[in-house]
C-alpha positions in Angstrom: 0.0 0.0 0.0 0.7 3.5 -0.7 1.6 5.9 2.2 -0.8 8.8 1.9 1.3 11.8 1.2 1.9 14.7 4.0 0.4 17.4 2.6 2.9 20.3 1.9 3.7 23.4 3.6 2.2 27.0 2.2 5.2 29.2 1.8 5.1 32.8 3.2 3.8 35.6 1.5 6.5 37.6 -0.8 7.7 41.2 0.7 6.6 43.9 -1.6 10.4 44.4 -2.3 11.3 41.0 -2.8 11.8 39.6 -6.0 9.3 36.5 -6.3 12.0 32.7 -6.6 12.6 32.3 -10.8 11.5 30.0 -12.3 11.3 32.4 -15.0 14.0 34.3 -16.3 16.1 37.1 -15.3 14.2 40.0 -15.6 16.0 42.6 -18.8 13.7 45.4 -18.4 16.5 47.6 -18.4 19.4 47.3 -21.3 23.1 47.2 -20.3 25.1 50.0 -20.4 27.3 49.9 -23.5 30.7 48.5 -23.0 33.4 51.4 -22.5 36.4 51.2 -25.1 39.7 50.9 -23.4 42.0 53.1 -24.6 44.2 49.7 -24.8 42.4 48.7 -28.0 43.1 51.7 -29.9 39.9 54.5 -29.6 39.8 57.6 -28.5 37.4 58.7 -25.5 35.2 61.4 -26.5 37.1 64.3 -24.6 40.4 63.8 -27.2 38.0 65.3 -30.2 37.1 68.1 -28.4 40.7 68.4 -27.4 40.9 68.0 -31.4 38.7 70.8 -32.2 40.6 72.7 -30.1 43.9 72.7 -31.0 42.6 72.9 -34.9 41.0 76.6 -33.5 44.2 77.5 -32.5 45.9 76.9 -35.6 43.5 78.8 -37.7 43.7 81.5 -35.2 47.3 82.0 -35.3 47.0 81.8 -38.6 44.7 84.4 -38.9 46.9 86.6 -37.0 44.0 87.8 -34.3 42.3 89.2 -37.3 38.2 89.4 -36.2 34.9 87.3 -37.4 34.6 90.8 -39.5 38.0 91.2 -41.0 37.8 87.2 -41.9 34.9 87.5 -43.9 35.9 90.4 -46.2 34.7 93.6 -44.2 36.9 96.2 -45.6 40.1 96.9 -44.5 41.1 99.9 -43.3 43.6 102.0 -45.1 46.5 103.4 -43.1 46.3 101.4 -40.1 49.3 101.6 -38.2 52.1 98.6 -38.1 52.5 96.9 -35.1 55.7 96.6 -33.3 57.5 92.9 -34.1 55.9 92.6 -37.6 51.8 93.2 -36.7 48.8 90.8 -36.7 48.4 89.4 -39.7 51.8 89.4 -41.5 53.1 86.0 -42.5 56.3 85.3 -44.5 55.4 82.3 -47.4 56.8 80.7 -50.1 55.3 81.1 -53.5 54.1 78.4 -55.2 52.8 78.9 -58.3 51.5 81.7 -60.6 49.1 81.1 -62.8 47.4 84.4 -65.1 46.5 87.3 -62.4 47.0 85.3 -59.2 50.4 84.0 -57.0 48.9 81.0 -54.8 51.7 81.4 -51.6 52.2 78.7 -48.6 51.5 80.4 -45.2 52.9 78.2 -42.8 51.2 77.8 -39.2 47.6 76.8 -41.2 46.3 74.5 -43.3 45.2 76.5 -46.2 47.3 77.9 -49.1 46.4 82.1 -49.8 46.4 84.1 -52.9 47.5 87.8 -53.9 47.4 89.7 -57.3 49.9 89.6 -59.1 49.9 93.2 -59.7 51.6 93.8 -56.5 54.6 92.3 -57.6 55.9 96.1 -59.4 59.2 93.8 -60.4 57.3 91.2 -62.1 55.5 88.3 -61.1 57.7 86.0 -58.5 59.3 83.1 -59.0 57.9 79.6 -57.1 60.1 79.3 -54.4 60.7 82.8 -53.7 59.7 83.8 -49.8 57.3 87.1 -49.5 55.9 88.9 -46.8 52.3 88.9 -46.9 49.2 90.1 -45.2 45.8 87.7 -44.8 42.7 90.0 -45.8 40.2 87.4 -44.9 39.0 84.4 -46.4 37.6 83.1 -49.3 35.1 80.2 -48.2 34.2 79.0 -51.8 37.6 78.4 -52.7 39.4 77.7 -49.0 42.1 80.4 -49.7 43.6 82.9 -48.0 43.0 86.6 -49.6 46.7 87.7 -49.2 48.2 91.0 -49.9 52.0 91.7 -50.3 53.6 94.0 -47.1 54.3 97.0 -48.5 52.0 97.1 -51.5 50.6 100.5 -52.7 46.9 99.4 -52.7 44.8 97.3 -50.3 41.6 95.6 -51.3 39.0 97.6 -50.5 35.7 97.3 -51.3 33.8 100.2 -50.2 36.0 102.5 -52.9 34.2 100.8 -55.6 30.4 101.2 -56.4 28.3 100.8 -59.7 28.8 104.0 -61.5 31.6 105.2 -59.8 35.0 106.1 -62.3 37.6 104.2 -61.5 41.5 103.9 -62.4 42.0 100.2 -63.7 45.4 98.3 -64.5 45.4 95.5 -66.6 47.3 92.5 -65.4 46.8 90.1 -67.9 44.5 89.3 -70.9 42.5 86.2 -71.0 40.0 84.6 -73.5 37.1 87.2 -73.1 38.9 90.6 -72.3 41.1 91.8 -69.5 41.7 91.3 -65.7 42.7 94.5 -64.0 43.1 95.8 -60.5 41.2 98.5 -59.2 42.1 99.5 -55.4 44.0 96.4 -55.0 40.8 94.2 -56.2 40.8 91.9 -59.2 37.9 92.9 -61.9 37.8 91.9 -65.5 36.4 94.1 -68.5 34.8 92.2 -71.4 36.5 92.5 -74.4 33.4 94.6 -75.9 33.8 97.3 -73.2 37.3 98.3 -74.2 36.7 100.8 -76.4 34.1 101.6 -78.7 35.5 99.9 -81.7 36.4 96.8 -82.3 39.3 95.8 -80.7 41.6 93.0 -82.4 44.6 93.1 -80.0 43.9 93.1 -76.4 47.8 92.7 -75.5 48.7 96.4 -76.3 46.9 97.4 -73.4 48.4 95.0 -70.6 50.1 97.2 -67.7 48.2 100.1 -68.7 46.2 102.6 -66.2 42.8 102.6 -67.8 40.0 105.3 -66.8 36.6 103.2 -66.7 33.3 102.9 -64.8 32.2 100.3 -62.6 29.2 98.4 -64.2 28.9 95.3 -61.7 29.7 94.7 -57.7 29.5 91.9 -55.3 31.4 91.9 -52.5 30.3 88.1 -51.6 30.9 86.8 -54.7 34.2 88.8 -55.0 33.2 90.2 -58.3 33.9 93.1 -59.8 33.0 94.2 -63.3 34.4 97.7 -65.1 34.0 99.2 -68.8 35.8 101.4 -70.7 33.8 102.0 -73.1 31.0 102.6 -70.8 33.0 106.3 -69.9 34.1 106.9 -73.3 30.5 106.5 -74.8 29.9 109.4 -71.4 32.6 111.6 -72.2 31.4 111.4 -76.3 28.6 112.6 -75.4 29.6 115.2 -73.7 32.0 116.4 -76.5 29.6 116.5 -78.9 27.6 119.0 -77.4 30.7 121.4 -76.8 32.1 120.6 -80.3 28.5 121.5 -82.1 28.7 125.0 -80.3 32.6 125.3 -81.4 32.5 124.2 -85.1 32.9 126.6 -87.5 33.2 126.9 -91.3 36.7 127.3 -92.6 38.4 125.9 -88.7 41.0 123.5 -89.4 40.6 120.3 -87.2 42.4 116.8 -86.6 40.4 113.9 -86.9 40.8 110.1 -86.7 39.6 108.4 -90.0 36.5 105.8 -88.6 35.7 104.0 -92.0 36.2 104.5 -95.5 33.8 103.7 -98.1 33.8 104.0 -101.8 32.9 107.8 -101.8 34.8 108.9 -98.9 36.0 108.7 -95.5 33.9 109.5 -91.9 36.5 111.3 -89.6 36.0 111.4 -85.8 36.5 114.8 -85.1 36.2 113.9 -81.3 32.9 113.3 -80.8 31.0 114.5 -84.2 31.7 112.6 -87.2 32.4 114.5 -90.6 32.5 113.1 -94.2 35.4 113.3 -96.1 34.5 113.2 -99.8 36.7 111.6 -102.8 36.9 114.5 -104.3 38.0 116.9 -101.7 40.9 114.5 -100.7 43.2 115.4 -103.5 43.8 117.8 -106.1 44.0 114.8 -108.7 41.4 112.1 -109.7 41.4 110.0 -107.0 39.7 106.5 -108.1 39.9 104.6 -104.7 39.8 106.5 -101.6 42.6 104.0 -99.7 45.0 105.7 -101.7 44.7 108.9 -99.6 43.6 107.5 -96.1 43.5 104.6 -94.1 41.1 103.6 -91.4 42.5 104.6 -87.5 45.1 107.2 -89.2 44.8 110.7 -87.8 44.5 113.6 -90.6 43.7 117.4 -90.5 40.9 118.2 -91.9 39.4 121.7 -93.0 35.3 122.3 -92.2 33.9 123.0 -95.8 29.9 123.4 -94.7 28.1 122.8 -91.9 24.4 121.9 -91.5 23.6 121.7 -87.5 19.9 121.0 -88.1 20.5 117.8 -89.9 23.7 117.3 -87.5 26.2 117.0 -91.1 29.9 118.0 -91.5 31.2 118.3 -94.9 35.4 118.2 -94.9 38.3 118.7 -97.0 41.5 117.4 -97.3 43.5 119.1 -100.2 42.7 122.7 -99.2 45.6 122.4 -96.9 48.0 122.1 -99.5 48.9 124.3 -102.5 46.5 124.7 -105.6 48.2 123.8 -108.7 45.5 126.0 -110.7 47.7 128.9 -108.5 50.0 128.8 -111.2 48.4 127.4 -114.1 47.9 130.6 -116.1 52.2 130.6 -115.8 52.2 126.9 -116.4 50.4 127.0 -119.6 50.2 130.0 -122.2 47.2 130.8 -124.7 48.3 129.1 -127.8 51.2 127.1 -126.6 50.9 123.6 -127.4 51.4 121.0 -124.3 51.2 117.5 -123.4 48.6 115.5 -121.7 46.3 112.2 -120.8 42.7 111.6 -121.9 41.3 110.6 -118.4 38.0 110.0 -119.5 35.2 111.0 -122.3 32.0 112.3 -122.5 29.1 112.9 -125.2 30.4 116.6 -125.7 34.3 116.0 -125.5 37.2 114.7 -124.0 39.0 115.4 -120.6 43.0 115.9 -120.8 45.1 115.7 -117.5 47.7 118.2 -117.8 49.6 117.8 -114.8 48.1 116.3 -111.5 45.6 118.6 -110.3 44.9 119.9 -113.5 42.4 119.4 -116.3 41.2 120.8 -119.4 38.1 119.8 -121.7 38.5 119.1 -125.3 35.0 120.3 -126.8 34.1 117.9 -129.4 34.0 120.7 -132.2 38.3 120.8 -131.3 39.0 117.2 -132.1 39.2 117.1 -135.8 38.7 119.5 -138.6 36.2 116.6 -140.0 32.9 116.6 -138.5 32.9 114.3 -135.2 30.1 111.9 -134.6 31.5 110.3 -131.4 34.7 111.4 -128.9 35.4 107.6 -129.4 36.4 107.4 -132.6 39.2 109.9 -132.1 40.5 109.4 -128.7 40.7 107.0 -126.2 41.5 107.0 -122.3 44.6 106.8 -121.7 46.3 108.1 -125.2 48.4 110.6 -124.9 48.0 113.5 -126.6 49.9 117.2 -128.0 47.0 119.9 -126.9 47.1 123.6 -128.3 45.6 125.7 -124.5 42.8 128.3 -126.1 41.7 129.7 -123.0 42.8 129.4 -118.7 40.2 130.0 -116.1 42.1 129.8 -112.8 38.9 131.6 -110.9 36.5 128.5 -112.5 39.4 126.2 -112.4 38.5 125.7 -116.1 41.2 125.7 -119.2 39.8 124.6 -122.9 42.1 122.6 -125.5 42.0 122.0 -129.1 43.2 119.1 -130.7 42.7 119.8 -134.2 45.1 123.5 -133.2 47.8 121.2 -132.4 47.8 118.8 -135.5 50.1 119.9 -138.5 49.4 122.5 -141.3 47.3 120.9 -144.3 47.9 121.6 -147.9 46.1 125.1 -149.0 42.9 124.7 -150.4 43.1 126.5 -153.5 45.9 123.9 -154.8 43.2 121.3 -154.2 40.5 123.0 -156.3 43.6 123.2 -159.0 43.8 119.9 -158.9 40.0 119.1 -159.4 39.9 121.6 -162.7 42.9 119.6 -164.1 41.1 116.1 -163.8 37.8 117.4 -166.2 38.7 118.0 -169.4 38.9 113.8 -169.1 35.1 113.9 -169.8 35.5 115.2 -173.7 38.1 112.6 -174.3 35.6 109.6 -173.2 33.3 111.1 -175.4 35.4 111.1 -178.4 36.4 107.5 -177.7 32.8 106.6 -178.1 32.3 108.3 -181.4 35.8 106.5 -182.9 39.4 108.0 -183.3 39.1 108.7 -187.5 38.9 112.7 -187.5 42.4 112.4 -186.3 
């Protein structure tokens, strides 16, 4: 038989703060802290890249030279600020690197970025790499992470508040490039399109590298560190202006240098500085001109003689060979009444020929003077170009007119009453036809 079993003891009521006997399972309400790194494997604790930050701070700001949030971020400079004792905040001695166009790229040592100065402030030329410069850091240029450098001792600082959009401005050009010029204005790097130049076309850009160039400012941002000028932009100004002074100063008669703009097959316009005048072919020379590039050439300077003015239709008619001597002056001396001369047949018309004398100096065959025969047509007797012996009838210096005869010049004919001899003798033929009809035996 089977021993009845004892029945078993109750067990005491838990505590409130005691944990009830497992057997379930731990209890993981609440996750482990994460294991810390020893510094035995090889990590950092957290307080080394502060200590990181830190020491990169003091870099940059010895770098910086002490300069302030302001000055870093391209607040203008401010000119004449006194030098420091021991060489100043700011001033650096670095080793150039490079140069490439406008710009000399420079190592500053104590940071970690390279700067950059014009070139322009190198008055010698631009440095070799290598070559150790004193500098000063302007700021900072964020887009790029350069230093904006300028060279101790250099005549201009960048400064931005001396340049604003229509102010005039003297410009230097460092260096051409593929669409016009960089300059320097106050120490700042601007370009000019080619187009704003002047106000023709400009083929050469070069000639005008290390010039001082008066121009107005047409674009400015100081964040974006660009500056824009124009040349032409003033000129076009100052044109302007000229032409209203020059209008109330022109006068018939004045004699004037000019700069010839363009020349066309009828003449030349000259620039007289800032009203344009046309020369005309034939006021250029005292001989036939055919092509006026023969006389002038586009971009050469001439004086010029005012031959009629029309302000209400804003013309200026010019002339060239009134400054020099007339050769119809002497022409009266030159060539006698009824002395015979030498000339050209320029050209011919329906009512004669013209014969150049001398350059300068025409005179008009009349049609009537060519031959003793009647003349049909000027062709059939001369030509252009033939040279021909003249006999001068009659000089008109006043009228610039002299009238030739042809026919004057030409040898002496036979007399005409030996030709009306000669016609009686060849008659009396007749009768002896006559008799040779009727037979030969009266005889």
């Amino acid at each position: 038989m089977c021993e009845p079993q004892s029945p078993q003891t109750p067990l005491p009521p838990a505590s409130p703060d005691e944990k009830p006997a497992q057997p379930e399972a731990p209890p993981e309400a609440k996750p482990s802290p994460p294991p810390v790194l020893e510094t035995e494997q090889g990590f950092q604790p957290g307080p080394r890249l502060r200590d990181l930050d830190k020491e990169i701070e003091s870099e940059l700001e010895a770098a910086m030279g002490g300069l302030t949030a302001e000055e870093l971020y391209g607040a203008p400079a401010q000119k004449g600020r006194p030098a420091p004792a021991g060489g100043g905040q700011g001033r650096k001695k670095g080793k150039v690197l490079s140069v490439r166009g406008g710009d000399v790229f420079v190592d500053v040592p104590g940071g970690r970025s390279q700067g950059v100065l014009p070139a322009a402030q190198f008055a010698e030329g631009p440095p070799a790499p290598g070559t150790e410069v004193e500098v000063h850091i302007e700021g900072y240029d964020p887009a790029n992470g350069l230093l904006l450098l300028s060279r101790q001792g250099a005549a201009v600082e960048a400064d931005w508040s001396s340049v604003a959009v229509g102010m005039t401005v003297e410009a230097r050009v460092t260096a051409t490039n593929k669409g016009g010029l960089s300059v320097d204005v106050n120490g700042i790097r601007g370009f000019m399109p080619i187009s704003q130049i002047d106000l023709y076309r400009v083929e050469n850009a070069e000639q005008f590298v290390n010039q001082r160039l008066r121009c107005l400012v047409t674009e400015v941002n100081k964040e974006e560190h660009n500056l824009i000028v124009s040349r032409r932009a003033l000129l076009e100004k100052e044109r302007e202006e000229a032409r209203a002074k020059l209008w109330q100063e022109l006068a018939e008669g004045q004699v004037r240098s000019g700069v010839v703009r363009s020349v066309r097959e009828f003449g030349a316009f000259v620039d007289l500085g800032g009203v344009d005048g046309l020369l005309h072919i034939s006021e250029m020379s005292w001989a036939r001109v055919k092509d006026p590039v023969e006389v002038v050439q586009p971009g050469q300077t001439v004086k010029v003689i005012v031959l009629k003015l029309d302000r209400d239709r804003r013309k200026v008619s010019l002339g060239l060979k009134q400054l020099t001597a007339s050769p119809w002056d002497q022409a009266e001396a030159k060539y006698p009444v009824n002395h015979i001369v030498t000339g050209r047949i320029t050209h011919l018309m329906d009512f004669g020929a013209f014969v150049e004398l001398t350059p300068g100096i025409e005179g008009l065959i009349h049609i009537s003077e060519l031959s003793p025969q009647r003349v049909r047509r000027v062709g059939d007797i001369v030509q252009p170009g033939q040279e021909v012996q003249v006999m001068v009838l009659r000089v008109d210096p006043a009228q610039r007119k002299i009238s030739l005869s042809l026919k004057a010049a030409l040898p002496e004919q036979p007399e005409a009453p030996e030709e009306d001899e000669d016609e009686a003798e060849v008659k009396p033929s007749r009768p002896r036809n006559i008799n040779l009809r009727g037979g030969l035996g009266d005889h």
